[in-house]
C-alpha positions as semicolon CSV with decimal commas, in nm:
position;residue;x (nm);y (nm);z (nm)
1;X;-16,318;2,924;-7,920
2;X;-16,168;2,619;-7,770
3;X;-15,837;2,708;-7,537
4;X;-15,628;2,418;-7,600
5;X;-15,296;2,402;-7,806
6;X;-15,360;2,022;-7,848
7;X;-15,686;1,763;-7,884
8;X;-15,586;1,414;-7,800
9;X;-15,775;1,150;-8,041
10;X;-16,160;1,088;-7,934
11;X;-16,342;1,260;-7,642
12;X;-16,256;1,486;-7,457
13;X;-16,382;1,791;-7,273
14;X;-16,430;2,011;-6,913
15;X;-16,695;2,156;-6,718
16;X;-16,718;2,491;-6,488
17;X;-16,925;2,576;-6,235
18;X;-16,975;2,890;-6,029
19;X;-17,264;2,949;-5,778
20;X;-17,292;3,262;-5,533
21;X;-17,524;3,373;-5,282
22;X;-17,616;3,620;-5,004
23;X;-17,899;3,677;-4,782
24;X;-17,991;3,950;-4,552
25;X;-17,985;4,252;-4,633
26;X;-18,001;4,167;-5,005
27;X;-18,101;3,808;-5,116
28;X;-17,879;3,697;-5,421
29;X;-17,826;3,377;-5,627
30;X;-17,614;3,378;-5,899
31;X;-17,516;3,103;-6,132
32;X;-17,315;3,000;-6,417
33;X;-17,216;2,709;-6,611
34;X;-17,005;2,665;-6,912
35;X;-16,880;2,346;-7,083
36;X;-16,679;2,242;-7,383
37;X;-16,726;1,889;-7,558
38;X;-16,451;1,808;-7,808
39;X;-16,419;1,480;-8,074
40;X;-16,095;1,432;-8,283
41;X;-16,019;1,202;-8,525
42;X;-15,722;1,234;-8,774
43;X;-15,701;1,598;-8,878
44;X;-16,078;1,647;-8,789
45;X;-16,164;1,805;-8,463
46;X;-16,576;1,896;-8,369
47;X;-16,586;2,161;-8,045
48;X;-16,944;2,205;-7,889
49;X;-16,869;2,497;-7,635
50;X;-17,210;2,649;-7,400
51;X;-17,186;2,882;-7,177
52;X;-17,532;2,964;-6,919
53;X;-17,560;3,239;-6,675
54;X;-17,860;3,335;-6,440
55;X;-17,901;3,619;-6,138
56;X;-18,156;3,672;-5,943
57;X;-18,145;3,990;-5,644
58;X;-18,448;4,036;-5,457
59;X;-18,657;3,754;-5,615
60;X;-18,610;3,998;-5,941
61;X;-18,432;3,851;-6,214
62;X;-18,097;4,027;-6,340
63;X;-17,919;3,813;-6,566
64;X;-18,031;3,531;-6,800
65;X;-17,805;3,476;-7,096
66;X;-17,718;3,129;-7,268
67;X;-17,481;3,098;-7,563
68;X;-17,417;2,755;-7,750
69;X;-17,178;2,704;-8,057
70;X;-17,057;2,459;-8,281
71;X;-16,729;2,417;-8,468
72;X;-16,563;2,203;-8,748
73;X;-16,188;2,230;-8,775
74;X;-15,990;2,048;-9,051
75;X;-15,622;2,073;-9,013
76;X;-15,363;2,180;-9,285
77;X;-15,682;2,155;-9,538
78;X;-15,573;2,423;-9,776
79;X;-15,160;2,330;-9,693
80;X;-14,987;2,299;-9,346
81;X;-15,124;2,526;-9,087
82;X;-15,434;2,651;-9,277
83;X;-15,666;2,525;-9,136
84;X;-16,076;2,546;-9,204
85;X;-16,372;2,642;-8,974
86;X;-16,765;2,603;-9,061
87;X;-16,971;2,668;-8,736
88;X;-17,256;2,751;-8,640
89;X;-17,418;2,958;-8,302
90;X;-17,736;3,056;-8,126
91;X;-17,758;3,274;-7,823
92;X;-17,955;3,494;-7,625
93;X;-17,974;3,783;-7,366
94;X;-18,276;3,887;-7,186
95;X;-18,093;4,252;-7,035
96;X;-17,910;4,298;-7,389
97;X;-18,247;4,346;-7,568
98;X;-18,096;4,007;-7,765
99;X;-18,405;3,746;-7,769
100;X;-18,201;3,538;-8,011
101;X;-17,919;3,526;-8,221
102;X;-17,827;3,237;-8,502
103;X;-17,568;3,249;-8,716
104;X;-17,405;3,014;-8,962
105;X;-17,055;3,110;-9,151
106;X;-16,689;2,941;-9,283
107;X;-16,345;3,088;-9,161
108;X;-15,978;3,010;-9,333
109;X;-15,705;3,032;-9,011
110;X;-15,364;3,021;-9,036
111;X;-15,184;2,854;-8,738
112;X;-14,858;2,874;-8,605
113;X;-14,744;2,649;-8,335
114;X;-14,425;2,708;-8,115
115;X;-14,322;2,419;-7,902
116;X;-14,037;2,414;-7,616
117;X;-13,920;2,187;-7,369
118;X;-14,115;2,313;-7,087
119;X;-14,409;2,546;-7,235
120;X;-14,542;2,536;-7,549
121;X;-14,732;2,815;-7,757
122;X;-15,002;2,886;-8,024
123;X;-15,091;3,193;-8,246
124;X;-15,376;3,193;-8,455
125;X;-15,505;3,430;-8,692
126;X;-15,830;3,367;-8,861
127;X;-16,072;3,565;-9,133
128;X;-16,430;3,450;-9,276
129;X;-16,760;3,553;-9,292
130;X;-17,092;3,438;-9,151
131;X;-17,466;3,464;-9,196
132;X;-17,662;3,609;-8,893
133;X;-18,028;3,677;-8,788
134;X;-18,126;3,887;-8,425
135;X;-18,460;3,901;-8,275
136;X;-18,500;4,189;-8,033
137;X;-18,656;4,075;-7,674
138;X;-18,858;4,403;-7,641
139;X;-18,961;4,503;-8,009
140;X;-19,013;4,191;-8,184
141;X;-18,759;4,385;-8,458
142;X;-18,564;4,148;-8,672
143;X;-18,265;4,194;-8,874
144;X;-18,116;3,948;-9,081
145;X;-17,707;4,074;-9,232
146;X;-17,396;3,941;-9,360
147;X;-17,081;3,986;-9,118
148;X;-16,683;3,907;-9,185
149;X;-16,510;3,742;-8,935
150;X;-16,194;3,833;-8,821
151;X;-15,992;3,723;-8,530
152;X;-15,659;3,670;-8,355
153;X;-15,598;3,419;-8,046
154;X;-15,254;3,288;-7,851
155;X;-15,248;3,060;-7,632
156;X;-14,976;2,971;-7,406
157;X;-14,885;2,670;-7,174
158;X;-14,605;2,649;-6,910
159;X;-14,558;2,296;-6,771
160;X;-14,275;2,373;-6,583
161;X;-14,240;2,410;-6,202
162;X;-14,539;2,639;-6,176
163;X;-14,813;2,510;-6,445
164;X;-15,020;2,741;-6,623
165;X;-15,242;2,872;-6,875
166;X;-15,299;3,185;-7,053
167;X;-15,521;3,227;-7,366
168;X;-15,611;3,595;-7,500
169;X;-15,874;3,613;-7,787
170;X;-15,955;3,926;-7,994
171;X;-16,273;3,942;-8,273
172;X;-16,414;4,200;-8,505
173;X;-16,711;4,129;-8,691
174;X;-16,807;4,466;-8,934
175;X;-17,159;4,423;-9,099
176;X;-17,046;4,367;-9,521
177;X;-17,297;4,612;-9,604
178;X;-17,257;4,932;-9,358
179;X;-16,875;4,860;-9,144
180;X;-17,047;5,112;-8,838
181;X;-17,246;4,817;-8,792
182;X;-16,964;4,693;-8,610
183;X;-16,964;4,346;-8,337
184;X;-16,677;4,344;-8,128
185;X;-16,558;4,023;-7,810
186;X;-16,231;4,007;-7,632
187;X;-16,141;3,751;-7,410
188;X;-15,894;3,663;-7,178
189;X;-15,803;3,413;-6,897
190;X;-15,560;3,295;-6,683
191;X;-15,594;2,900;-6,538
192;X;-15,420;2,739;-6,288
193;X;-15,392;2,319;-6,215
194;X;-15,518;2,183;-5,833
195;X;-15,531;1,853;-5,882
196;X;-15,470;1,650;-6,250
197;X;-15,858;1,666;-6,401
198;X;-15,936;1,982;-6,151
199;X;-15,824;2,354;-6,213
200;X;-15,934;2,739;-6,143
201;X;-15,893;3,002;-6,354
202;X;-15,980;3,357;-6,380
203;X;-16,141;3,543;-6,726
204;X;-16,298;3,840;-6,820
205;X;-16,516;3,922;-7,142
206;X;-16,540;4,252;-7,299
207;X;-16,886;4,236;-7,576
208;X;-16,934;4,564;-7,806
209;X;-17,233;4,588;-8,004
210;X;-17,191;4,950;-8,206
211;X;-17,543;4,910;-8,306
212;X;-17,790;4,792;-8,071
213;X;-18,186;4,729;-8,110
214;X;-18,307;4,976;-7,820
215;X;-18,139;5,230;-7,555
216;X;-17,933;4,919;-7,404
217;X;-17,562;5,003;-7,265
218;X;-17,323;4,897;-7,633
219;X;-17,056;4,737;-7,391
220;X;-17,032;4,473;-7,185
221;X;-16,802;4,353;-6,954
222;X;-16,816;3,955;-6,780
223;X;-16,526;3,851;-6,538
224;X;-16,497;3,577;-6,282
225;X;-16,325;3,277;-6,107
226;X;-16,422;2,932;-6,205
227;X;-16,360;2,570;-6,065
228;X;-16,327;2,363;-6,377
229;X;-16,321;1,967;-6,455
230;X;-16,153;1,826;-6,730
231;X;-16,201;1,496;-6,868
């Protein structure tokens, strides 16, 4: 999900980058890039978010995991501050057994915005369904389910005498048919301004799949400091 409060009107958007190395002992490259693309335009807002990470130790590859997604929000479309979501997502990951995953689903949010002088604040909690189809990487196995969607976010902004950010994001996604078959993501983050367009922030991921295709570990766990541009 997108982790601002507020889209101005048209384009807008930021990019991170984080790249890592060592040699010697152990040759490592690691890198990552994730961007978000936003368009709004009355009530409507489109959000194209990606996120791409590669590793390599050794010359071996360790890491290789892209995930793209799509959102249309229409504000106060039911009545004000109920908002609703049709998106759409593909991913993969090579070392979670995950050659692809597509999915395709609707959500109804409810929104409640708390605005002060010097901060301002967002809750949001959200519930919907989607449509999903996994490919694993090293049986060829397929699986093609129905999932509910639901999720909680809050964001907060200071813009006082020591700017900041803070966004925390919680979803549970239960399989309709059998609720063991349970997908799980947290995700939180911290940000801090450097220059007007130019900020660093800190985040960490938490990813639970209760059922996965082969002997892979269920949970996974992604943190990290990024340099990010905003435009």
């Amino acid at each position: 999900m997108d982790d601002l409060i507020e889209t101005k009107e048209g384009f807008s958007g930021n990019l991170g980058i984080s790249l890592n190395g060592q040699s010697g002992n152990k040759d490592e490259q690691e890198y990552s890039i994730d961007s978000v693309l936003r368009y709004s335009e009355n009530s409507n807002i489109f959000v194209l978010l990606g996120d791409y990470n590669y590793s390599k130790t050794n010359d071996i590859r360790d890491e290789d995991e892209l995930f793209l997604h799509a959102r249309w929000v229409n504000l106060n479309f039911f009545k004000p501050s109920l908002d609703s979501e049709v998106f759409t997502q593909y991913q993969y990951d090579d070392f979670a057994d995950l050659s692809n995953r597509t999915l395709i689903g609707a959500n109804i949010r409810w929104r409640q915005d708390l605005l002060f002088e010097a901060d301002k604040s967002q809750f949001i909690l959200g519930a919907g369904a989607f449509l999903e189809r996994e490919e694993s990487e090293q049986t060829n196995l397929s699986e093609t389910l129905v999932r509910a969607n639901l999720y909680a976010r809050y964001l907060h902004q200071e813009d006082g005498e020591y700017p900041f950010s803070f966004f925390f994001s919680a979803y549970v996604q239960p399989a309709v048919e059998d609720v063991s078959d349970l997908r799980s993501l947290v995700v939180t983050g911290i940000e801090f301004p450097i220059r007007p367009s130019l900020s660093i922030g800190f985040d960490i991921e938490v990813k639970h799949n209760s059922t996965p295709f082969s002997d892979v570990e269920k949970t996974d766990i992604d943190y990290g400091v990024t340099l990010k541009y905003s435009f």
